[in-house]
NUKOL-369623 format. One record per residue: residue number from 1; residue in three letters; z, y, x of N, C-alpha, C in turn. Coordinates in Angstrom, 1 decimal, decimal comma, always signed. Each point is the difference from the previous one (the first is absolute). Layout:
// NUKOL-369623
R    k    r     npz     npy     npx    capz    capy    capx     cpz     cpy     cpx
R  NUM  Ala       Z       Y       X       Z       Y       X       Z       Y       X
...
This chain:
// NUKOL-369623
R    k    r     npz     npy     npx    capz    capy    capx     cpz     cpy     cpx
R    1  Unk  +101,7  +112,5  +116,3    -0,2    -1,2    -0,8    -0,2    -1,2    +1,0
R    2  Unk    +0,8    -0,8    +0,0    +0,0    -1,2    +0,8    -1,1    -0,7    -0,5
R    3  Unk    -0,5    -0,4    +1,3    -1,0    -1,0    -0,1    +0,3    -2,3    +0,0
R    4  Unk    -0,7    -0,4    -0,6    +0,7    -1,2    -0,4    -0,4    -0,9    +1,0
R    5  Unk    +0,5    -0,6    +1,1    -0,3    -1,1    +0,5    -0,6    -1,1    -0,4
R    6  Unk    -1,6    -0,2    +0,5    -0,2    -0,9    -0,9    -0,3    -1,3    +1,5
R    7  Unk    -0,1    -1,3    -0,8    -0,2    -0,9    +1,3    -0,3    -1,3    -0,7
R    8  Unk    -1,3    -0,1    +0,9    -0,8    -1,4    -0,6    -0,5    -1,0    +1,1
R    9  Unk    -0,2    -1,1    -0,9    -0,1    -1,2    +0,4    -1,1    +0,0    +1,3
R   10  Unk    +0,7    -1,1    +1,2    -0,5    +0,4    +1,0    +0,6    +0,8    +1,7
R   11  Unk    +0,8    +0,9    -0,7    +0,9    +0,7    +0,8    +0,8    -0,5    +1,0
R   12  Unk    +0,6    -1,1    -0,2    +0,7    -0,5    +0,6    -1,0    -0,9    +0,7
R   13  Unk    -0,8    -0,3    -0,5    -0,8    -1,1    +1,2    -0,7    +0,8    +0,7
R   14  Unk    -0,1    +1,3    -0,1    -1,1    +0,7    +0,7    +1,1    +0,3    +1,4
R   15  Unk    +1,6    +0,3    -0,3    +1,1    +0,6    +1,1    +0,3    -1,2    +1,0
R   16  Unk    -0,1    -1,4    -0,8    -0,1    -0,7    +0,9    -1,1    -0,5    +0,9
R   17  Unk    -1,1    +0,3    -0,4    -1,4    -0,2    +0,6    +0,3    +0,9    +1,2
R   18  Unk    +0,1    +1,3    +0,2    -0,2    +1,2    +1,0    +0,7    -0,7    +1,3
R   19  Unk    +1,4    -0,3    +0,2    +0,7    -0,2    +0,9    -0,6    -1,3    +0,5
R   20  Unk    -0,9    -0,8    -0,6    -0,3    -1,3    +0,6    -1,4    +0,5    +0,9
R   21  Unk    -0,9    +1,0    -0,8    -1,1    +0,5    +0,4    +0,2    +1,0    +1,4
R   22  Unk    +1,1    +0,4    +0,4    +0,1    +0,7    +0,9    +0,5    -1,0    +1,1
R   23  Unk    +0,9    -1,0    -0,2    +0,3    -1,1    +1,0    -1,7    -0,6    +0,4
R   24  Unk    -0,5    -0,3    -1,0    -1,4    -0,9    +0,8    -0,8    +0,9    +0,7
R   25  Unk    -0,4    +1,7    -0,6    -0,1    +0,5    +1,0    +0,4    +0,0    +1,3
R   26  Unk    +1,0    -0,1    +0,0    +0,9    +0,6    +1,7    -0,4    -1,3    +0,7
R   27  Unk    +0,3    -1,1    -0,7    -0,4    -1,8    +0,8    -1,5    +0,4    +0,3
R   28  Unk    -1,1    +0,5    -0,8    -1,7    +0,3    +0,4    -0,2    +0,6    +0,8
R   29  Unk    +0,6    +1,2    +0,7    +0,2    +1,1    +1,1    +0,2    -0,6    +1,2
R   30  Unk    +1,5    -0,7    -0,3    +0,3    -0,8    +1,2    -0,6    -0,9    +0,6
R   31  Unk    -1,2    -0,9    -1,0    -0,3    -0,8    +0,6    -1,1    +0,5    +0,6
R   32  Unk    -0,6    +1,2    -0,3    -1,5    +0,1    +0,7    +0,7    +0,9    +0,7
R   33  Unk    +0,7    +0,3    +0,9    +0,6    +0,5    +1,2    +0,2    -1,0    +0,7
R   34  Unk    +0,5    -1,1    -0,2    +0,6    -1,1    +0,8    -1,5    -0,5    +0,3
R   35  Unk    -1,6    +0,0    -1,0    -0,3    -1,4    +0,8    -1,3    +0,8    +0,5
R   36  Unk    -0,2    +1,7    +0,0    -0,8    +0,9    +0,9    -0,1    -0,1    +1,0
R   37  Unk    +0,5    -0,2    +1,0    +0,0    -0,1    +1,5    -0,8    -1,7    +0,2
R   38  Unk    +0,3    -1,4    -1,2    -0,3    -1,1    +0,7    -1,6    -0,1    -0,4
R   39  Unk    +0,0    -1,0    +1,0    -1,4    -0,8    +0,1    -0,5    -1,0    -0,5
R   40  Unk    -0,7    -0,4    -1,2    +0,2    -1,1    -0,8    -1,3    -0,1    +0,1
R   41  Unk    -0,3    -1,0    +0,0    -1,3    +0,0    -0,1    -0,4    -1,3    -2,1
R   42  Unk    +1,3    +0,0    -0,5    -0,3    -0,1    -1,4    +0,0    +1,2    -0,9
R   43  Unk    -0,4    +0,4    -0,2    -0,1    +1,3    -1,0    +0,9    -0,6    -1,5
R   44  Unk    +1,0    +1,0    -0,3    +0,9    -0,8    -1,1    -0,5    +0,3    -1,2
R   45  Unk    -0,3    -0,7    -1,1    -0,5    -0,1    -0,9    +1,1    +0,2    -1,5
R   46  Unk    -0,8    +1,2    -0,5    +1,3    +0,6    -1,3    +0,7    -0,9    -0,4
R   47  Unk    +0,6    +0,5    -0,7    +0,7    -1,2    -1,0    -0,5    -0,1    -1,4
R   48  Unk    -0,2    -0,8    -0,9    -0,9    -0,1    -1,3    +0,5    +1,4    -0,9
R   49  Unk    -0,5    +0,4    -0,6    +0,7    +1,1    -0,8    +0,4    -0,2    -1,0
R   50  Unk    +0,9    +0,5    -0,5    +0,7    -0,6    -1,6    +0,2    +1,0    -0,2
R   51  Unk    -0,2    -0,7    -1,3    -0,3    +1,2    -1,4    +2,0    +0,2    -0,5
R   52  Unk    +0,3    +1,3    +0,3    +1,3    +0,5    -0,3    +0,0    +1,0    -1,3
R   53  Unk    -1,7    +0,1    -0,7    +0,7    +0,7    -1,5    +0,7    -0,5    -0,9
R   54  Unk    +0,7    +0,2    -0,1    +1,2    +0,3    -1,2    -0,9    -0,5    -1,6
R   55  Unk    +0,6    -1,2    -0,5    -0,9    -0,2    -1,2    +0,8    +0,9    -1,2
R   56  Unk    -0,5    +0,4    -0,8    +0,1    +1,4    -1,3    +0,9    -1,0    -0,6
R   57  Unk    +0,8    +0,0    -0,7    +0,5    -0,6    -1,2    -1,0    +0,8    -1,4
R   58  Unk    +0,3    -1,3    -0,6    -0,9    +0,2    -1,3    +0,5    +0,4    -0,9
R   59  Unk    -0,2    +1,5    -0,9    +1,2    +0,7    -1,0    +0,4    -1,2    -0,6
R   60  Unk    +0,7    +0,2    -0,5    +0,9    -0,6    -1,4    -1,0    +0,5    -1,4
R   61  Unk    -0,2    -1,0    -0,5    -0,3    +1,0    -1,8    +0,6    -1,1    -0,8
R   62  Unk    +1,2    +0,7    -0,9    +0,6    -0,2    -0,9    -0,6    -0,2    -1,3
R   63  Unk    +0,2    -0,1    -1,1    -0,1    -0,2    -1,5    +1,0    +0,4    -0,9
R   64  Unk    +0,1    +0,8    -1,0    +0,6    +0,4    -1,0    +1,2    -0,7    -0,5
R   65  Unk    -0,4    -1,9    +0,2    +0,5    -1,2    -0,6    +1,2    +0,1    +1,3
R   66  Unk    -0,3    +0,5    +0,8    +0,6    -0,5    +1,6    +1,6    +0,9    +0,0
R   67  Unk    -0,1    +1,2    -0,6    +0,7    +1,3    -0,6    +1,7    -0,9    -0,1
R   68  Unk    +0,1    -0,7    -1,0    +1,0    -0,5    -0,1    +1,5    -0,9    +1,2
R   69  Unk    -1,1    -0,5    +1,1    +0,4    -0,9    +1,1    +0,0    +0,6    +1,2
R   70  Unk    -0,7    +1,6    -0,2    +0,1    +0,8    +1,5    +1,1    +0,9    -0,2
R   71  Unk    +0,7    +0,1    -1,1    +0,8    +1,1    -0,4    +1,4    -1,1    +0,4
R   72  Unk    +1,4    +1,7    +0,5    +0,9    -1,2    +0,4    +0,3    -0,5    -1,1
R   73  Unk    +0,9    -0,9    -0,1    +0,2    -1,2    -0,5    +1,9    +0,3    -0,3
R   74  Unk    +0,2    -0,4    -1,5    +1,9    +0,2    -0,1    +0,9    -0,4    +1,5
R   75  Unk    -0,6    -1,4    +0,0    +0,5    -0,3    +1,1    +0,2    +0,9    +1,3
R   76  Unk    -1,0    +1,0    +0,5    +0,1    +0,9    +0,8    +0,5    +1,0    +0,1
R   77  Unk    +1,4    +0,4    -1,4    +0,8    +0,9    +0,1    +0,7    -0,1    +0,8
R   78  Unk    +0,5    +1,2    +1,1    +0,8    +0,3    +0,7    +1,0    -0,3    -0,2
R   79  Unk    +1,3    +0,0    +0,9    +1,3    -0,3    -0,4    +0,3    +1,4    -0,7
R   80  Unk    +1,1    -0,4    -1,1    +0,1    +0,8    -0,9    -0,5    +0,8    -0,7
R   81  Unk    -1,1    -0,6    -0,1    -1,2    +0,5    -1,2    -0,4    -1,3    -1,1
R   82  Unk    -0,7    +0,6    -0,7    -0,3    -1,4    -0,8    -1,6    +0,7    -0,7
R   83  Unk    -0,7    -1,0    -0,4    -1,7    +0,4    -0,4    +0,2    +0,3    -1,7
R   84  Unk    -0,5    +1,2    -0,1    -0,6    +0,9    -1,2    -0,5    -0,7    -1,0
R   85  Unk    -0,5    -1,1    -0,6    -0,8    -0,4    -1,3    -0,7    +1,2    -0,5
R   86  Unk    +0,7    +0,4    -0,7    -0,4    +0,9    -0,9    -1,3    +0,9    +0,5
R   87  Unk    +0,3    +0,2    +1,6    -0,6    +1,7    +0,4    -0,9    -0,8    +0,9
R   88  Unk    -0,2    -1,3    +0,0    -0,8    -0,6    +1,1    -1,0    -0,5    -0,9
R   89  Unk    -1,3    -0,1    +0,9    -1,0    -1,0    -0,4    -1,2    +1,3    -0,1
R   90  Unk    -1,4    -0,5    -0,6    -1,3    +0,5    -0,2    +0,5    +1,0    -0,2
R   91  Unk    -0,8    +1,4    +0,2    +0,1    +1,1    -0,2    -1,3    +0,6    -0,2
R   92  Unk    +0,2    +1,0    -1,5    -1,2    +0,9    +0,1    -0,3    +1,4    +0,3
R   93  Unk    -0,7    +0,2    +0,2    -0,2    +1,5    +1,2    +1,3    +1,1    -1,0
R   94  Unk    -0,6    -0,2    -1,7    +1,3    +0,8    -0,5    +1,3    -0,3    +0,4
R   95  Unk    +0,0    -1,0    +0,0    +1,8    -0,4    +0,3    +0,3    +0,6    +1,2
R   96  Unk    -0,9    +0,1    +1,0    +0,7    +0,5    +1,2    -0,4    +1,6    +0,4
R   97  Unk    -0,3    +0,7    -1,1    -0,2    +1,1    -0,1    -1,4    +0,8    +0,4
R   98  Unk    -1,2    -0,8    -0,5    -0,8    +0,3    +0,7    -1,1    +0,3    -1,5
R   99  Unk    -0,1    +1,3    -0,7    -0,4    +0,2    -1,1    -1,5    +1,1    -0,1
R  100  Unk    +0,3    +0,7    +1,1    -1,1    +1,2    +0,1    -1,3    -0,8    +1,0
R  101  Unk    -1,1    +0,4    -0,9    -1,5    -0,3    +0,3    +0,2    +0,1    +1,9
R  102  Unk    +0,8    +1,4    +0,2    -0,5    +0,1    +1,0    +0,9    -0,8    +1,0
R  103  Unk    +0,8    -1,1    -0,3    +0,8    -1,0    +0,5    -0,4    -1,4    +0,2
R  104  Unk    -0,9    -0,2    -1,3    -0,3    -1,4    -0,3    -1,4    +0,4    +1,0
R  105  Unk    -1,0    +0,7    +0,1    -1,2    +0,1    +0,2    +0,2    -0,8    +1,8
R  106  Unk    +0,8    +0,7    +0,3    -0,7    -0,8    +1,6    +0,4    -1,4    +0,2
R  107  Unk    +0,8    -0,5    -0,8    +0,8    -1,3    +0,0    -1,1    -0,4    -1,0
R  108  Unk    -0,8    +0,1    -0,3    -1,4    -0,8    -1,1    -1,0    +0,0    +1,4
R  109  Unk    +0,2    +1,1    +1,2    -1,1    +0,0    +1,0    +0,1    -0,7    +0,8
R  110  Unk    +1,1    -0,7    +0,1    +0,8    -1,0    +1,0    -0,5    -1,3    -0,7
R  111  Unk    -0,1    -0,3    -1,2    +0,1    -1,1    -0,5    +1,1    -0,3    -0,3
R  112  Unk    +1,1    +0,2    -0,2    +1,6    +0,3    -0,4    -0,4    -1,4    -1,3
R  113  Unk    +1,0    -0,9    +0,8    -0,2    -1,2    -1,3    +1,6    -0,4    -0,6
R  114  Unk    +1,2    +0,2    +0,5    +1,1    -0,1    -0,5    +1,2    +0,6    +1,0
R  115  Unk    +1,1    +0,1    -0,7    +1,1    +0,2    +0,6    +1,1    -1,4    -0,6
R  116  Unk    +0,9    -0,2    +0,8    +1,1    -0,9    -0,3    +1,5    +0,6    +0,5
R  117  Unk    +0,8    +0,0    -0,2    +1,4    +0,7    +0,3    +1,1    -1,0    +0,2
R  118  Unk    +1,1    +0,2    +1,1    +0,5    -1,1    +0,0    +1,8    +1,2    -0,1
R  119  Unk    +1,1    +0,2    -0,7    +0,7    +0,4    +0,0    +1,5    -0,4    -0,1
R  120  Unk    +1,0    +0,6    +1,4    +1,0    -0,8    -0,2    +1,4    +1,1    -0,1
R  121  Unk    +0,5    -0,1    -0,4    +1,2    +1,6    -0,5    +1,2    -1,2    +0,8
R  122  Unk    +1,0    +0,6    +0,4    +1,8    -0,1    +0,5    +0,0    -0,8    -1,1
R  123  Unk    +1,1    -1,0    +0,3    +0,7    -0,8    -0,7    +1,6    +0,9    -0,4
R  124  Unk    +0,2    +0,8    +0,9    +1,2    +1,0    -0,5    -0,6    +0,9    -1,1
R  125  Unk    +0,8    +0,6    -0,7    -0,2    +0,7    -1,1    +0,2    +1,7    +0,9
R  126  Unk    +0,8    -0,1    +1,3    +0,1    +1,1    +0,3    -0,5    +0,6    +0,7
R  127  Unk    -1,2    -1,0    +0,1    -1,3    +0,7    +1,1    -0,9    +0,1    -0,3
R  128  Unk    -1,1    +1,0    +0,1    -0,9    +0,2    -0,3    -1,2    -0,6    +1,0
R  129  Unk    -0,1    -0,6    +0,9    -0,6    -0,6    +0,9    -1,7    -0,7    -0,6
R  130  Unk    -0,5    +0,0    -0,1    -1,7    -0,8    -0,2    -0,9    +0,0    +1,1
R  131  Unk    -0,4    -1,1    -0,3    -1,7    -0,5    +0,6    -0,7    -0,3    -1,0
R  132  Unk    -1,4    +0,6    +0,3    -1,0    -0,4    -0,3    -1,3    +0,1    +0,5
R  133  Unk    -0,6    -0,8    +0,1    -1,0    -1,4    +0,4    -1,2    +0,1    -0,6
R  134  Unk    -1,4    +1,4    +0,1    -1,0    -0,1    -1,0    -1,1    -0,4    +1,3
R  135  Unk    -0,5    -1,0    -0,7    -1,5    -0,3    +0,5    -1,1    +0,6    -1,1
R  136  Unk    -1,0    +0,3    +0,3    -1,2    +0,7    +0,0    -1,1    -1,0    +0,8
R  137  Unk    -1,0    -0,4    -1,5    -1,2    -0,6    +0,2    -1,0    +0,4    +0,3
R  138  Unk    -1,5    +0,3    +0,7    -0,7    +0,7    +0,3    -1,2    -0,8    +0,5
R  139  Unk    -1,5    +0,0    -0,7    -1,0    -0,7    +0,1    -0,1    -0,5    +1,5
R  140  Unk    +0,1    +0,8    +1,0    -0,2    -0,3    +1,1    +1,3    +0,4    +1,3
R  141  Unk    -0,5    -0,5    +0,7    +1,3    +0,5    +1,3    +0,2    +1,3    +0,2
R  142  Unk    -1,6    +0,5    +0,6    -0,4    +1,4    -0,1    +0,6    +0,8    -0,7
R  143  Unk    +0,0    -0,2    -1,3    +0,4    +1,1    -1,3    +1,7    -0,5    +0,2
R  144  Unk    -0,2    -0,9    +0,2    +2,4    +0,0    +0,0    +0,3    +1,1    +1,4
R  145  Unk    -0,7    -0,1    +1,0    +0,3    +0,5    +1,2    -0,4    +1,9    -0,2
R  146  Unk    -0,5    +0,3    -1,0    -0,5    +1,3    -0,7    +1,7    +0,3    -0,4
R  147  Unk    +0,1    -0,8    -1,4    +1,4    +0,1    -0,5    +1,4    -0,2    +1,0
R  148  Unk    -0,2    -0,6    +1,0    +0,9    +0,0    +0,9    +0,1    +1,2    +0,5
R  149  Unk    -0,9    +0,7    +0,8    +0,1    +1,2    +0,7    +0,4    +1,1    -1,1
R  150  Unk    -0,9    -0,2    -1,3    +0,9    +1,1    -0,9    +1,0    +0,0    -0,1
R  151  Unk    +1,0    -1,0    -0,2    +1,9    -0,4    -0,3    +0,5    +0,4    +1,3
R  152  Unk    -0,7    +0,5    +1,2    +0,7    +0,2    +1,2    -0,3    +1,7    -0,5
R  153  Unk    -1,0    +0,2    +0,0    -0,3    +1,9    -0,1    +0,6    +0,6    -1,0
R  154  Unk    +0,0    -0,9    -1,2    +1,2    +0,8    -1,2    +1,3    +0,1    +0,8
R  155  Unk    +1,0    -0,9    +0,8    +0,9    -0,4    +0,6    +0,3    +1,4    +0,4
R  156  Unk    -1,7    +0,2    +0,8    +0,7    +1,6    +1,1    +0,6    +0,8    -0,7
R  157  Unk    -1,2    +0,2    -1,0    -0,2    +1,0    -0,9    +1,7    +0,5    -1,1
R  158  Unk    +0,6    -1,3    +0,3    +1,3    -0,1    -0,4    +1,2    +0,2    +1,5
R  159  Unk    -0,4    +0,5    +0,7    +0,8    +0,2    +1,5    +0,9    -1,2    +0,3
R  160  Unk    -1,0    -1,1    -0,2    +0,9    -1,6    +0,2    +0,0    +0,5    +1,4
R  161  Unk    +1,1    -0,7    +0,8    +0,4    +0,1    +1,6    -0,4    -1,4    +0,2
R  162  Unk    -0,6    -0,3    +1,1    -1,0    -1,4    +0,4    +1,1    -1,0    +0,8
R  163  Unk    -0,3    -1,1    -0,5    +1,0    -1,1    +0,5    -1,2    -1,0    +0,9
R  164  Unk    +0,1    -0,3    +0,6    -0,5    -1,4    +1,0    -0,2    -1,1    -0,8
R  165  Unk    -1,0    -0,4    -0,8    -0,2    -1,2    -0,7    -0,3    -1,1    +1,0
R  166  Unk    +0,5    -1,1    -0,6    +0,2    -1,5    +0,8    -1,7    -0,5    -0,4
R  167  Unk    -0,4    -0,8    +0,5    -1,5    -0,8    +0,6    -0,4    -0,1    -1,6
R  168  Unk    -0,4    +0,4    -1,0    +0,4    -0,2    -1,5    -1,7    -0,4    -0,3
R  169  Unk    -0,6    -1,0    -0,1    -1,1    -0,4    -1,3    -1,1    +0,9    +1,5
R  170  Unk    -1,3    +0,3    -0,7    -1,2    +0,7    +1,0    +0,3    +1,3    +0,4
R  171  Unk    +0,8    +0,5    -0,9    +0,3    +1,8    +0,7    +1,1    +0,1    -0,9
R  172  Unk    +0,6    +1,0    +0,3    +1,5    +0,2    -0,4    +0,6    +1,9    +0,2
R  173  Unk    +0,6    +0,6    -1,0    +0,8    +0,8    +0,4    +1,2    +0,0    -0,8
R  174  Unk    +1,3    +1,1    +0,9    +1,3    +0,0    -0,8    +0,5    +1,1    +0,0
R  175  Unk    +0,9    +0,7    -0,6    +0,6    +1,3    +0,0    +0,9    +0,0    -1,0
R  176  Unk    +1,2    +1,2    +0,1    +1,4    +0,3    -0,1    -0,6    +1,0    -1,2
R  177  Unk    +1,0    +0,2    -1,2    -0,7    +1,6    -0,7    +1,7    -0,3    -1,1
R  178  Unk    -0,4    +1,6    -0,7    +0,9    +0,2    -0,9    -0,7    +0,2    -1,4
R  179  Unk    -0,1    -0,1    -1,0    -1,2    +0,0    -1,0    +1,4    +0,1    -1,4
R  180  Unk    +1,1    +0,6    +0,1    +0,5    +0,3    -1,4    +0,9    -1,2    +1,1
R  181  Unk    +0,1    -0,9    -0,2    +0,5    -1,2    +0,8    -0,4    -0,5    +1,8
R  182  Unk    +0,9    -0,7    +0,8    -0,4    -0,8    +1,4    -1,2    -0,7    -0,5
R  183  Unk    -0,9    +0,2    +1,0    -0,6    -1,2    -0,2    -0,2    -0,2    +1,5
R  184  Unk    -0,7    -1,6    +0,5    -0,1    -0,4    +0,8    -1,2    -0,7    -0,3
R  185  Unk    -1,1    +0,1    +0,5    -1,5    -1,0    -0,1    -0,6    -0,6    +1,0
R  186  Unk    -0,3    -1,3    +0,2    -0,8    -0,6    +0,2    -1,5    -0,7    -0,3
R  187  Unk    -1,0    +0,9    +0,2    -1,3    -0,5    -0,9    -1,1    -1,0    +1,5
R  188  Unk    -0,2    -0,9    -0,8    -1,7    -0,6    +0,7    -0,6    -0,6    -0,6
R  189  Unk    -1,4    -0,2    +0,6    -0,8    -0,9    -0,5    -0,1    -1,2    +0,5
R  190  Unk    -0,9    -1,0    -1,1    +0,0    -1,4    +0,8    -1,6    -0,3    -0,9
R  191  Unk    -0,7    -0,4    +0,5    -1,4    +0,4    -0,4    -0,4    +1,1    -1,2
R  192  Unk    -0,6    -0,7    -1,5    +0,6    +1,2    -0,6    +1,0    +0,6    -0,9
R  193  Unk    +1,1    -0,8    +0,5    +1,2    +0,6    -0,8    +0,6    +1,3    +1,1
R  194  Unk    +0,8    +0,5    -0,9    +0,9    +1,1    +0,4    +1,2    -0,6    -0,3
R  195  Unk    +1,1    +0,4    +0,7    +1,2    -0,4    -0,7    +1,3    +0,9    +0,6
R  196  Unk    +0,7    +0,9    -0,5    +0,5    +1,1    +0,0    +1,5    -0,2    -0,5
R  197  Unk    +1,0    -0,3    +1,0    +1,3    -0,6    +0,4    +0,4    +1,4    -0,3
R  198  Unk    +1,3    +0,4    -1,2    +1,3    +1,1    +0,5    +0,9    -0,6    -0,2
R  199  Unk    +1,0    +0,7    +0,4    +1,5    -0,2    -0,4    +0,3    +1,9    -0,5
R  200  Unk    +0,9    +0,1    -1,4    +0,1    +1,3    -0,1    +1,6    +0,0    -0,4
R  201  Unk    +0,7    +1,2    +0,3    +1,2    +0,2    -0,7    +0,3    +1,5    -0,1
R  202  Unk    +1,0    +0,3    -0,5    +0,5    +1,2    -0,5    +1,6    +0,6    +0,7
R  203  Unk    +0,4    -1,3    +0,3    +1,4    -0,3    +0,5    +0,6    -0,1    +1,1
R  204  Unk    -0,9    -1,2    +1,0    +0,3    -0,8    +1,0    -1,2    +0,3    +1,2
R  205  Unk    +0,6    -0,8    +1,3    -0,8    +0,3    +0,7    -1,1    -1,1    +0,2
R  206  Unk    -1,2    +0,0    +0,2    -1,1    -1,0    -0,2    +0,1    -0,4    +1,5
R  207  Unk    -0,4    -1,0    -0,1    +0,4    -1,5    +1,3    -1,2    +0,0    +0,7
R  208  Unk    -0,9    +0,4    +0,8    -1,0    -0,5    +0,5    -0,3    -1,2    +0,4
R  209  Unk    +1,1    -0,5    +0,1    -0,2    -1,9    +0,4    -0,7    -0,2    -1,1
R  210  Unk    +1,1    +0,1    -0,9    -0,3    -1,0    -1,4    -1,8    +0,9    -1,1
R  211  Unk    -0,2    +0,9    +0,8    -1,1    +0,4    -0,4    -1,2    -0,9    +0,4
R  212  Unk    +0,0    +0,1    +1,7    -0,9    -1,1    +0,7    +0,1    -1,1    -0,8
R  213  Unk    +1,1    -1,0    -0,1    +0,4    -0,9    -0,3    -1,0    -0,4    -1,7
R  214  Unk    +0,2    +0,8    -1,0    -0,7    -0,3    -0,5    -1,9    +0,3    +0,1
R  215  Unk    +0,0    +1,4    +0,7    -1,4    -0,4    -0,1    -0,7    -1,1    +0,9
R  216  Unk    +0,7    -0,4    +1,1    -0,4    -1,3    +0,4    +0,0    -1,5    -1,0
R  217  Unk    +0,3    +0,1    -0,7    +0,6    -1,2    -1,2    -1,5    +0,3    -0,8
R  218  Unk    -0,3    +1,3    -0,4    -0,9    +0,2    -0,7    -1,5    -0,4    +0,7
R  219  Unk    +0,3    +0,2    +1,5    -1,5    -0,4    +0,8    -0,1    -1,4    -0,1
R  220  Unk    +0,9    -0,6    +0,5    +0,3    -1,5    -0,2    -0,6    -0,4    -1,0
R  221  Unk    +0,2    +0,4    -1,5    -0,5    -0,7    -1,1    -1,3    +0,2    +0,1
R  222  Unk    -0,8    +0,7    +0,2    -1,6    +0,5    +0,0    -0,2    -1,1    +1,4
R  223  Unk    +0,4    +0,0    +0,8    +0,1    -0,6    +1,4    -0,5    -2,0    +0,2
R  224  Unk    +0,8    +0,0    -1,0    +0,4    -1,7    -1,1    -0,7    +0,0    -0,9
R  225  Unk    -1,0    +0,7    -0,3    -0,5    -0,3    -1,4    -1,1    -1,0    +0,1
């Protein structure tokens, strides 16, 4: 069972930090080699210290009202695709198949306050090709970041094969699977939303560009809001 690459915010400033931290070392070494042997009669005096922690970003907390403007947008159909009406917008836990006590109960523990759906099908008749685009509302960051790690562990539990997710929202994972259909996912969080990018088909081969591609579009919106 492949495990999912997961990669969060930070990472990239932490890879560039190391290589600069090892150059000022080597300059600190050298210099107290070089001025060991002299005679000074000033004694050198530190240099002020500065404060180098890293300030936290403040979650994001969304609103129910907010649901409509974080979700993509028609406009953000792919080339040759076009956006769903019908199969898009508010969603309730029934609609997306979520009926047994013992389904609904931990998404009541989370604080689970809406879903919204954003869906875009081929503009050809002869493809079966779809995206869709569900965000997941959640009282707090905490409890979205609960439901995040669950969409990654069902994933395994479905032998998804792990893809390299791009810098995506506060934490992020992606993976490859076969489920009756292709599918391709991109899921992350961005305070407490969830928002869970596929592309699925039956026919063709699924694009990893154009996968990234939209769930970056989707971070964007939450990103702008």
């Amino acid at each position: 069972m492949a495990t999912n690459t997961r990669r969060r915010k930070g990472a990239a400033t932490l890879a560039a930090v190391r290589p600069l931290a090892v150059i000022l070392a080597a300059v600190a070494l050298a210099t107290a080699a070089c001025s060991s042997g002299s005679d000074s009669s000033v004694e050198p005096q530190p240099a002020p210290r500065q404060d180098t922690t890293p300030t936290a970003k403040p979650e994001e907390h969304f609103t129910k009202d907010q649901l409509p403007k974080l979700a993509l947008q028609p406009s953000d159909a792919p080339q040759g695709m076009r956006y769903t009406k019908q199969e898009s917008g508010r969603m309730s836990l029934a609609q997306v198949g979520f009926i047994l006590d013992s389904q609904i109960k931990p998404l009541r523990a989370l604080k689970f306050k809406g879903i919204y759906d954003a869906i875009f099908d081929s503009t050809s008749k002869r493809s079966d090709l779809r995206l869709a685009s569900r965000l997941w509302l959640f009282g707090s960051a905490a409890a979205a970041q609960k439901w995040l790690d669950k969409t990654e562990s069902d994933s395994q539990q479905f032998a998804f094969q792990s893809l390299a997710p791009p810098q995506l929202g506060d934490d992020s994972w992606a993976g490859y699977g076969n489920l009756a259909a292709q599918v391709m996912t991109y899921a992350f969080r961005e305070g407490n939303v969830v928002v869970v990018t596929s592309y699925t088909t039956q026919t063709e081969e699924l694009s990893q560009a154009a996968a990234i591609a939209a769930a970056e579009k989707a971070a964007r919106r939450l990103e702008n809001a």
